[in-house]
C-alpha positions as CSV (number, residue, x, y, z in Angstrom):
1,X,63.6,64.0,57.1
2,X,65.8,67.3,57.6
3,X,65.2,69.4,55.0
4,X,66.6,72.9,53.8
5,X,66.4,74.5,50.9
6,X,65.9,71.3,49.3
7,X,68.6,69.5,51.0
8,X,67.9,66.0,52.5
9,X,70.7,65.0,55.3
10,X,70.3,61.3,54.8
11,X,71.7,60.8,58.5
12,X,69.0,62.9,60.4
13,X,66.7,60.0,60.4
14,X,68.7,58.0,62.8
15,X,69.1,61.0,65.1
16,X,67.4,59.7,68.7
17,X,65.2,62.6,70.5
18,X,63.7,62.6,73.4
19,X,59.3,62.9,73.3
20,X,56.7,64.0,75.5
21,X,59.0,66.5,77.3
22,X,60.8,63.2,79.0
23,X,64.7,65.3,78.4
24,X,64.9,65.7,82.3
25,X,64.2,62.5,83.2
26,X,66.4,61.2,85.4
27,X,67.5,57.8,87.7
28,X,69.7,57.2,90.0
29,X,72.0,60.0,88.0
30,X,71.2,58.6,84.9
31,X,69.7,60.1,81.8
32,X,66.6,58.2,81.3
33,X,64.3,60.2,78.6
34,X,62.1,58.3,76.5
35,X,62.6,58.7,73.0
36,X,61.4,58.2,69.6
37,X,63.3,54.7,69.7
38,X,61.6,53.6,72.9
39,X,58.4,54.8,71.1
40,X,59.1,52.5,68.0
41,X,60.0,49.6,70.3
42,X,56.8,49.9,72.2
43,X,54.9,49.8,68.9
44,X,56.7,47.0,67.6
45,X,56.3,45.1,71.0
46,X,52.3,46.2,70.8
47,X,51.8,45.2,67.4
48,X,53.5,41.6,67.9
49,X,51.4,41.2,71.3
50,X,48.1,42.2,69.1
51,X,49.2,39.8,66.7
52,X,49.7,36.7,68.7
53,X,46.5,37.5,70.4
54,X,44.5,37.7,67.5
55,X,45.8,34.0,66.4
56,X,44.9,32.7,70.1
57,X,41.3,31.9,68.7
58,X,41.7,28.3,68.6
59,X,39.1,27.8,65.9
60,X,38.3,24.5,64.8
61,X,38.4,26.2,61.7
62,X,41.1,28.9,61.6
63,X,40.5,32.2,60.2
64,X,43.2,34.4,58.2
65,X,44.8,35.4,61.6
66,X,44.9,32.3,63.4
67,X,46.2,30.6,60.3
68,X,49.0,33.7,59.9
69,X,49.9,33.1,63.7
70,X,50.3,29.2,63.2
71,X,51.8,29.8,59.8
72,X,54.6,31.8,61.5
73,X,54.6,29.8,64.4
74,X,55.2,26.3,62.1
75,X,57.7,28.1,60.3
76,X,60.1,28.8,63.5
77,X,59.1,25.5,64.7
78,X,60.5,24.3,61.6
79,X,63.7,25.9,61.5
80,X,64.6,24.9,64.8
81,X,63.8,21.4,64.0
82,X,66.1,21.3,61.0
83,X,68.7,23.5,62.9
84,X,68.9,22.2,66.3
85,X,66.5,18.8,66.0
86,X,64.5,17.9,68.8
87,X,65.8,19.6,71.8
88,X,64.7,22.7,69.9
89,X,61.0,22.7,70.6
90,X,61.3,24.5,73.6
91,X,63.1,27.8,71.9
92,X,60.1,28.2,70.0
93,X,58.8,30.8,72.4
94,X,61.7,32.8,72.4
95,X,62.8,32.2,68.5
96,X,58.8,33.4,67.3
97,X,59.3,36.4,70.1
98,X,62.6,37.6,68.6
99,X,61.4,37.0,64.8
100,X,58.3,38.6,65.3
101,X,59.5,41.4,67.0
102,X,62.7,42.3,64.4
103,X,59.9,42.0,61.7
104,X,57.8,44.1,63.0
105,X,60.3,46.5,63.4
106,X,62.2,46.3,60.4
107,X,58.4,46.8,58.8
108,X,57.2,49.6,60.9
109,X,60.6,51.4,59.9
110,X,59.3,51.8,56.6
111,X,56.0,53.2,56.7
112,X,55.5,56.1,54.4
113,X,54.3,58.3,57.2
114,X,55.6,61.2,56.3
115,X,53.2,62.0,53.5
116,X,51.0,62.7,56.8
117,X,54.1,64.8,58.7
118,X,55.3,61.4,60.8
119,X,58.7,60.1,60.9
120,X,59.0,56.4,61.1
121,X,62.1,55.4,62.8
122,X,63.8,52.3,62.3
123,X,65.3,50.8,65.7
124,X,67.0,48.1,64.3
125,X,69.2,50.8,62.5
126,X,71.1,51.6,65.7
127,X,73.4,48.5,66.9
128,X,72.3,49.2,70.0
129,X,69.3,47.6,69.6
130,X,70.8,45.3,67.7
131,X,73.8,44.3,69.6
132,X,71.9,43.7,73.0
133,X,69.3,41.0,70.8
134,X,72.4,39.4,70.2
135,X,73.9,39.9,73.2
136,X,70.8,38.4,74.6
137,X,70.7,35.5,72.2
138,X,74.4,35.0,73.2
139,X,73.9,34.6,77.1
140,X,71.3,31.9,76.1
141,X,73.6,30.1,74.1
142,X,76.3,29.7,76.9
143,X,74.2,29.6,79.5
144,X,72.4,26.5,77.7
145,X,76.3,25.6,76.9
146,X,77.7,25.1,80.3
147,X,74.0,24.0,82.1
148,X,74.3,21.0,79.9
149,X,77.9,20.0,79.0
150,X,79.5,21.8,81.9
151,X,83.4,22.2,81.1
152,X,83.0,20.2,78.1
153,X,80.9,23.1,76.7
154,X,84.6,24.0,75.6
155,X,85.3,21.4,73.7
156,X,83.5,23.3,71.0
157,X,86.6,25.6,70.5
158,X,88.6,22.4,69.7
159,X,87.0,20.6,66.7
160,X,87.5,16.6,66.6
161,X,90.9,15.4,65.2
162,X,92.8,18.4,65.9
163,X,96.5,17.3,66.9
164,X,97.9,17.7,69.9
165,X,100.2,20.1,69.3
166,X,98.0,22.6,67.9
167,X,95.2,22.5,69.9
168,X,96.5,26.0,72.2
169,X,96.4,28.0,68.8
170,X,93.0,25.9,67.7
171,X,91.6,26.8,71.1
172,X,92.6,30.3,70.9
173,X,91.2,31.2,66.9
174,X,87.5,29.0,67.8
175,X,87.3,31.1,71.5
176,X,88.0,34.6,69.5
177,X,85.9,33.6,66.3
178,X,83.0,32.3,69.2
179,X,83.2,35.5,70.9
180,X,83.1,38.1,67.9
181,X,79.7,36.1,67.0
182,X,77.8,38.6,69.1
183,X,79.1,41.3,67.4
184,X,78.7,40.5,63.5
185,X,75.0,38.8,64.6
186,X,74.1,42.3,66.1
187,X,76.5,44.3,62.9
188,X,74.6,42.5,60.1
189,X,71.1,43.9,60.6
190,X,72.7,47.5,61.8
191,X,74.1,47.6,58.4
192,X,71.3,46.0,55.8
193,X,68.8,48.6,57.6
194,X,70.7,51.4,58.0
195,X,72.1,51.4,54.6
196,X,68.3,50.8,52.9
197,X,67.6,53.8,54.6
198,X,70.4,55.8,53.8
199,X,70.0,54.9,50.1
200,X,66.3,56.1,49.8
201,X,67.2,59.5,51.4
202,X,70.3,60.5,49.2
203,X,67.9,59.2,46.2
204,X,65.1,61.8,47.6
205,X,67.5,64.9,48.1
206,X,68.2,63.8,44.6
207,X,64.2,64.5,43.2
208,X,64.0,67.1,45.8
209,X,67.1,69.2,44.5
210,X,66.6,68.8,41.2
211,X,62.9,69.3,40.8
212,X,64.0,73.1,42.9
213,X,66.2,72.9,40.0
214,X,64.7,73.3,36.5
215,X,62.5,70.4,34.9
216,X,65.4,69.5,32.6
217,X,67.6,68.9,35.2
218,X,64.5,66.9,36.8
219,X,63.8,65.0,33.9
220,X,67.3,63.7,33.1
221,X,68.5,62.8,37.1
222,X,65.3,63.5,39.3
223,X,62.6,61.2,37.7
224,X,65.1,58.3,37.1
225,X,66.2,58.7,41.0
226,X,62.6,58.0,41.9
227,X,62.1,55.5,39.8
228,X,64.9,53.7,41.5
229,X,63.2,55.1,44.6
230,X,60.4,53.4,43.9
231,X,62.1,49.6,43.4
232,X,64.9,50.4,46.4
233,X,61.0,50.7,48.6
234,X,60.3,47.0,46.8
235,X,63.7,46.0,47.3
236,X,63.8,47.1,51.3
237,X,60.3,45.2,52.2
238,X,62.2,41.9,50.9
239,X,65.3,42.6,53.1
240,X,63.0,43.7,56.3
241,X,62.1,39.8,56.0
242,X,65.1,38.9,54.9
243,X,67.0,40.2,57.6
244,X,64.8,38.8,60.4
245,X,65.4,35.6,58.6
246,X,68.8,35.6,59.2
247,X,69.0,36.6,62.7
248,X,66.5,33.7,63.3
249,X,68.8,31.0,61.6
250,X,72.4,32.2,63.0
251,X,70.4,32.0,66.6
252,X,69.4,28.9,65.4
253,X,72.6,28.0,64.8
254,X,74.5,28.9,67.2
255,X,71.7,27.3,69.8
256,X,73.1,23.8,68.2
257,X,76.2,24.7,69.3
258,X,75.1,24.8,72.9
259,X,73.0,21.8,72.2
260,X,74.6,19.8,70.4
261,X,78.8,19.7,70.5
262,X,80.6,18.5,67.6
């Protein structure tokens, strides 16, 4: 948080710095610093490495960890099944990587570390981040697309029944909607976590200005801001989850596309 004389800029928090004097780094005439986003992905990959680890016990009888892994674990298996049906068993891997990892992220983001002097930055609040996981998730899908149903993997842009005559125009729209998926999968998270955050820091130059103020002024807008401050926190935890959610089930989604044509 940038803060001056009781001023919060609520966009400061997205600001990517370089760390551990990395500003110079170059390669091949690129600028190659690593910075407090590269930190935060690192964490988040460490944390979700840790995690699976912990669950590779195989106890006969599971403790809290192993049964959180396998819990997680069921629950992707689960989605794909209903999603893609069988031929989705072997995304698994992949799916649990990617949920785990936006999770862990969108979690990690909103640690109250700065009550210690730490800033928690949220990655998935730059697209990015965001748009290369779906961009990722993308080159899957086509790849799995045209390995299977080789040129029939277009057939997708022209659903069953459509006439003759319009199937140039049909073709056209389902390519340009197919191709924009990308872009809204990786847009959607972007926004939901940037705008949480956003929220919470114009609600806390709020308290902090008026509480400079007088504690009238503190009283009638500051203590109601961080009230709302307060259930925005509760609020953001449940769209953390959610969000990861729903970048699990559109990948889901758009993996029976590749898998199975309509």
């Amino acid at each position: 948080m940038a803060a001056e004389a009781g001023k919060v800029d609520p966009m400061h928090q997205f600001t990517i710095e370089p760390l551990f004097g990395t500003e110079g780094w170059q390669l091949a005439g690129y600028h190659i610093p690593f910075t407090n986003s590269s930190l935060w992905m690192a964490l988040a990959s460490l944390l979700m490495l840790v995690f699976v680890a912990g669950g590779m016990k195989r106890q006969l009888v599971p403790g809290r960890w192993q049964m959180a892994v396998e819990s997680f674990t069921g629950f992707i298996d689960g989605l794909l099944a209903a999603n893609v049906g069988p031929a989705g068993k072997k995304y698994v891997p992949y799916m649990f990587t990617l949920f785990m990892f936006i999770l862990f992220a969108n979690f990690l983001g909103l640690l109250p570390l700065g009550v210690i002097g730490l800033h928690a930055f949220t990655f998935t609040s730059h697209f990015s981040a965001t748009g290369v996981l779906a961009v990722v998730t993308f080159a899957i899908v086509i790849i799995v697309g045209f390995a299977k149903h080789g040129f029939h993997f277009f057939s997708l842009f022209v659903p069953h029944g459509t006439p003759v005559v319009m199937i140039p125009l049909i073709f056209c729209v389902e390519l340009i909607s197919f191709l924009v998926r990308p872009f809204s999968l990786g847009l959607r998270l972007f926004v939901a976590m940037m705008a949480g955050h956003v929220l919470l820091e114009v609600l806390s130059s709020f308290v902090i200005s008026t509480g400079n103020a007088n504690i009238g002024l503190f009283a009638i807008a500051g203590l109601p801001s961080f009230i709302l401050m307060v259930g925005i926190c509760a609020l953001e935890l449940l769209v953390a989850g959610i969000q990861a959610y729903v970048f699990a089930l559109l990948t889901c989604v758009y993996l029976n596309d590749a898998e199975n044509l309509h």
